[in-house]
TIRO-2110 file (N, C-alpha, C; in Angstrom, 1 decimal):
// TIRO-2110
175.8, -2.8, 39.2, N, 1, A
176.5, -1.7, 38.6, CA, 1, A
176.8, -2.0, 37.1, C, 1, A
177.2, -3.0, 37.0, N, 2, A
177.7, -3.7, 35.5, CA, 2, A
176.2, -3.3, 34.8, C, 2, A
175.3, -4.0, 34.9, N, 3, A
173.7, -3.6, 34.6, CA, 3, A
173.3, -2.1, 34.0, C, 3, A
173.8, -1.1, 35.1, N, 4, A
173.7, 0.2, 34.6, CA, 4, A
174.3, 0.5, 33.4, C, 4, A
175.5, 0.2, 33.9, N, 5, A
176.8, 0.8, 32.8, CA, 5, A
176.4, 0.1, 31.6, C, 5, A
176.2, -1.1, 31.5, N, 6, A
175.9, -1.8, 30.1, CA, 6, A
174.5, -0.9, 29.3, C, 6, A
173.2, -0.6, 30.2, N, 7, A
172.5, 0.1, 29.9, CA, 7, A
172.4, 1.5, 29.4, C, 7, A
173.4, 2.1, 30.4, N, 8, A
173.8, 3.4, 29.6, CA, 8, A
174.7, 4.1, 28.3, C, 8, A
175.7, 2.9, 28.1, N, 9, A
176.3, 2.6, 27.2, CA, 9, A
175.5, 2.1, 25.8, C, 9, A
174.8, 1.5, 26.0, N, 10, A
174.0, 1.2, 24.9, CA, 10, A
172.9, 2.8, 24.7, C, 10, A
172.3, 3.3, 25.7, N, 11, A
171.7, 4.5, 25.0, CA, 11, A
172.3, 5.3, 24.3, C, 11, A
173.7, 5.8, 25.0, N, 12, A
174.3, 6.7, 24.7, CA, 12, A
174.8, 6.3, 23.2, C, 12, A
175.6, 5.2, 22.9, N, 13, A
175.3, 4.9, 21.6, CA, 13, A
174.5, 5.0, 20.7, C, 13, A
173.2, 4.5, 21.0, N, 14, A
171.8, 4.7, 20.1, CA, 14, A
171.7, 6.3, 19.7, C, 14, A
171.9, 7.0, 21.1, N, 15, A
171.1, 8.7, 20.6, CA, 15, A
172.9, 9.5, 19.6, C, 15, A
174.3, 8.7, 19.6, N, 16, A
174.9, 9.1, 19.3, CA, 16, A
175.2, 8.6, 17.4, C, 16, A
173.9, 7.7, 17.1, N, 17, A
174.1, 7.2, 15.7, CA, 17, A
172.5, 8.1, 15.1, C, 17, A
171.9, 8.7, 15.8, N, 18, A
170.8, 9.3, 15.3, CA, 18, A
170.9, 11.2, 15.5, C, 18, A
172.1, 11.6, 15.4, N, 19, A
172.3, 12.8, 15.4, CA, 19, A
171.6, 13.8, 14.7, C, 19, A
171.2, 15.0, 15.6, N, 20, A
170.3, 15.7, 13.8, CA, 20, A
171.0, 17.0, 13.8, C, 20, A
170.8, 17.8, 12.9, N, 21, A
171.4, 19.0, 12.8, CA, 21, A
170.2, 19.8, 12.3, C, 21, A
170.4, 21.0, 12.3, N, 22, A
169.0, 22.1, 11.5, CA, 22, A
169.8, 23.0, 11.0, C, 22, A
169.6, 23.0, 9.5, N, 23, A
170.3, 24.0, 8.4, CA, 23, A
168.6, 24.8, 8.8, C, 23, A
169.4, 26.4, 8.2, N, 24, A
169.1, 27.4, 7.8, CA, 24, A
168.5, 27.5, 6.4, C, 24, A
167.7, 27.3, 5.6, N, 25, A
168.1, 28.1, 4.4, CA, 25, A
166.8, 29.3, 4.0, C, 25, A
168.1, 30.6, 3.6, N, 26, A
167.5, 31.8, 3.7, CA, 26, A
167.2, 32.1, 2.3, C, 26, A
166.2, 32.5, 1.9, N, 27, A
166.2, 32.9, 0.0, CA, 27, A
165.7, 34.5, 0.1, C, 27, A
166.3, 34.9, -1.0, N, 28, A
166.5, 36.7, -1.0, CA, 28, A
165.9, 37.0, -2.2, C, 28, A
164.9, 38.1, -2.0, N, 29, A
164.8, 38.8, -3.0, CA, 29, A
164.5, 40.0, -3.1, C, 29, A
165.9, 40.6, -4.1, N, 30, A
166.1, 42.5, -4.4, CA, 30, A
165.5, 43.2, -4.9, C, 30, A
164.1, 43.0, -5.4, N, 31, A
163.4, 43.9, -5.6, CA, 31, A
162.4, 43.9, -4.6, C, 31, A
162.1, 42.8, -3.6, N, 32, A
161.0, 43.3, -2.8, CA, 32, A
159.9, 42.6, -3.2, C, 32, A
159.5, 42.0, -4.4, N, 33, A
158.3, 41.4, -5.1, CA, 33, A
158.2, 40.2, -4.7, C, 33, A
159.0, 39.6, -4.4, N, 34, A
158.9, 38.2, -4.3, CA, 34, A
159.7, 37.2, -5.3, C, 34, A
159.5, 36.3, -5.4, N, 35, A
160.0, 35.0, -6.5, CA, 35, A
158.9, 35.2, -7.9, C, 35, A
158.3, 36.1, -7.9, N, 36, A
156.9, 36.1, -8.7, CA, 36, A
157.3, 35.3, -10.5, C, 36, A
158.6, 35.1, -10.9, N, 37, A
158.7, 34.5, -11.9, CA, 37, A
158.8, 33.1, -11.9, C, 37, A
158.1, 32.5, -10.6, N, 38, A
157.5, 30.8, -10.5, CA, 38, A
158.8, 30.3, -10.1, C, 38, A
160.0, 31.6, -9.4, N, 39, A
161.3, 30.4, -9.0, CA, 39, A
161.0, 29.8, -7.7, C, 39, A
161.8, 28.5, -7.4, N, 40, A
161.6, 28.2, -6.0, CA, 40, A
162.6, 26.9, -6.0, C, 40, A
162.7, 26.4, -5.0, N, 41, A
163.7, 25.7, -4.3, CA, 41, A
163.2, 24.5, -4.1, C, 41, A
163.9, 23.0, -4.7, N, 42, A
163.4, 22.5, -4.1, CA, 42, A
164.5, 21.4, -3.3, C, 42, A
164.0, 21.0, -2.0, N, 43, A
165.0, 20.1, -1.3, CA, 43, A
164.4, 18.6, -0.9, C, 43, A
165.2, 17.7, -1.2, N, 44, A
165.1, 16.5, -1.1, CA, 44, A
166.1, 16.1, 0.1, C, 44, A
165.6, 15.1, 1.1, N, 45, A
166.5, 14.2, 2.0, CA, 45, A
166.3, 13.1, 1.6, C, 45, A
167.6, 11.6, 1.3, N, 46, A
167.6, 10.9, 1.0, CA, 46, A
166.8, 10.2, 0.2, C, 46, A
166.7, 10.8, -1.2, N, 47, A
165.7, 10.8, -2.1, CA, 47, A
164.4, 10.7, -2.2, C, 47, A
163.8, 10.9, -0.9, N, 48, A
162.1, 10.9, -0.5, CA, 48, A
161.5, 12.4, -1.4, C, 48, A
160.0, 12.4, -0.5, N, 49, A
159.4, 13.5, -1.5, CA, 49, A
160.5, 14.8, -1.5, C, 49, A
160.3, 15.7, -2.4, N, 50, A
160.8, 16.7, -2.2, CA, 50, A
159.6, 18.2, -1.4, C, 50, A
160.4, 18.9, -0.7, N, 51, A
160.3, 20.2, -0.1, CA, 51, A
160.2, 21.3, -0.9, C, 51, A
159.3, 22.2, -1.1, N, 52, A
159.2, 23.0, -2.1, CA, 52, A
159.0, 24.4, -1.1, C, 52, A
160.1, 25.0, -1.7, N, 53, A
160.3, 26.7, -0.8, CA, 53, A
160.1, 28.0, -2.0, C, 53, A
160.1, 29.1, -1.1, N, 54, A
160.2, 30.0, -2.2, CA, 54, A
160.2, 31.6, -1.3, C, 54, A
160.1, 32.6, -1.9, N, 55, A
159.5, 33.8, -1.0, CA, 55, A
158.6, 34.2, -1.9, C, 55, A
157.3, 34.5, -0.8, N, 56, A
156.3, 35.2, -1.6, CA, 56, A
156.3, 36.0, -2.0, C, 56, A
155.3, 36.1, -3.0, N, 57, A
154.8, 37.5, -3.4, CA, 57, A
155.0, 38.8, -2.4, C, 57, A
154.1, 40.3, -3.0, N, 58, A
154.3, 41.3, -1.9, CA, 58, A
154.1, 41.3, -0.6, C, 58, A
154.7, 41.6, 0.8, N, 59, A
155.8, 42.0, 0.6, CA, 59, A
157.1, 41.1, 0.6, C, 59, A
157.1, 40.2, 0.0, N, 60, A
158.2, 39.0, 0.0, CA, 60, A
159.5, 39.8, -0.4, C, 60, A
160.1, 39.6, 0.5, N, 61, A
161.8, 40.1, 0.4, CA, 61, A
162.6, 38.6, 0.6, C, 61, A
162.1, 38.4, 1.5, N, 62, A
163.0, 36.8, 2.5, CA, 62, A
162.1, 36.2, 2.9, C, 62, A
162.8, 35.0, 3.3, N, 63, A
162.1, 33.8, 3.7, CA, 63, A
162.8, 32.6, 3.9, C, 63, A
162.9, 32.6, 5.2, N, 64, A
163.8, 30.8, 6.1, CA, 64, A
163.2, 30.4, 6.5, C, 64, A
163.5, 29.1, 6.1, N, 65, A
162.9, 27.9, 6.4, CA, 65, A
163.8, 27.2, 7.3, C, 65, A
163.6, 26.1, 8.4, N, 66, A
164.5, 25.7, 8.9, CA, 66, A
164.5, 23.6, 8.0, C, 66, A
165.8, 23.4, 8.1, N, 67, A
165.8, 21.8, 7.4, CA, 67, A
166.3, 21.3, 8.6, C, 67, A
165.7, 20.3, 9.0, N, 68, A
166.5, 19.1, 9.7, CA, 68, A
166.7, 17.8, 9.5, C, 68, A
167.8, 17.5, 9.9, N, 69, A
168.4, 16.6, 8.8, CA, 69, A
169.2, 15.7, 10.0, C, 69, A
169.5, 14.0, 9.7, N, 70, A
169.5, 13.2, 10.7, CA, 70, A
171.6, 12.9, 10.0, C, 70, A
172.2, 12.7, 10.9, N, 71, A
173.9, 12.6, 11.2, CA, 71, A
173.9, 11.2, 9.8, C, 71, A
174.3, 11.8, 8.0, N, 72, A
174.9, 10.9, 7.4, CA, 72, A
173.7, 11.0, 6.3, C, 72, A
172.7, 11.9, 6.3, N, 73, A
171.8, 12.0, 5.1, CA, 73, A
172.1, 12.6, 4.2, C, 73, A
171.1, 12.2, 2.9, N, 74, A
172.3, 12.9, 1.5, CA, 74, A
170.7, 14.3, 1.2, C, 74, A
171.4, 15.5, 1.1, N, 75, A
170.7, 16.3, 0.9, CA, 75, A
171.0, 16.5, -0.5, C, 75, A
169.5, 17.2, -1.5, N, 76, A
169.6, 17.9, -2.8, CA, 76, A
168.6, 19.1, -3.0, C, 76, A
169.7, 19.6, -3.6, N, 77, A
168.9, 21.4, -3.6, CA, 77, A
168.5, 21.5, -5.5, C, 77, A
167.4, 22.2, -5.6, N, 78, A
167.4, 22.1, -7.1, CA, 78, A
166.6, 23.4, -7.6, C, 78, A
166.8, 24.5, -7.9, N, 79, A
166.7, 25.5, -8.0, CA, 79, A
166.0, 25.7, -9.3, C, 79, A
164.4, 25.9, -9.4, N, 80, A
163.5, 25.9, -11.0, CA, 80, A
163.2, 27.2, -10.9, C, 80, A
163.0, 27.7, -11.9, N, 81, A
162.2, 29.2, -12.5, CA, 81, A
163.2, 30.1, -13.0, C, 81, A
END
């Protein structure tokens, strides 16, 4: 029994230091055209490559993407165009 419990205790620990979460991020655009002036988004997790978003062209209004992201990572958003 000790065996188990030591076992289970150590998983539950492990899967409780690797937490993830999923952001939303939604991008809008009011005329309907798109981002067409080369804007776009970009997101970085703990300073690796960055993620390049945007909404298309016609009929681009919106556009989500989902981010997931692990319990304690440093996110950066950086908005060009």
């Amino acid at each position: 029994m000790k065996h188990f419990y030591a076992t289970f205790l150590a998983l539950f620990t492990v899967s409780m230091m690797v937490a993830q979460c999923d952001y939303s991020l939604e991008m809008l655009d009011n005329f309907g055209d798109g981002w067409n002036n080369g804007a776009q988004i970009s997101v970085t997790i703990n300073g690796g490559t960055p993620q390049v978003y945007t909404v298309p062209n016609p009929p681009g209004n919106i556009n989500t993407v989902t981010i997931t992201v692990n319990d304690g990572d440093t996110l950066s958003f950086r908005l060009c165009g």
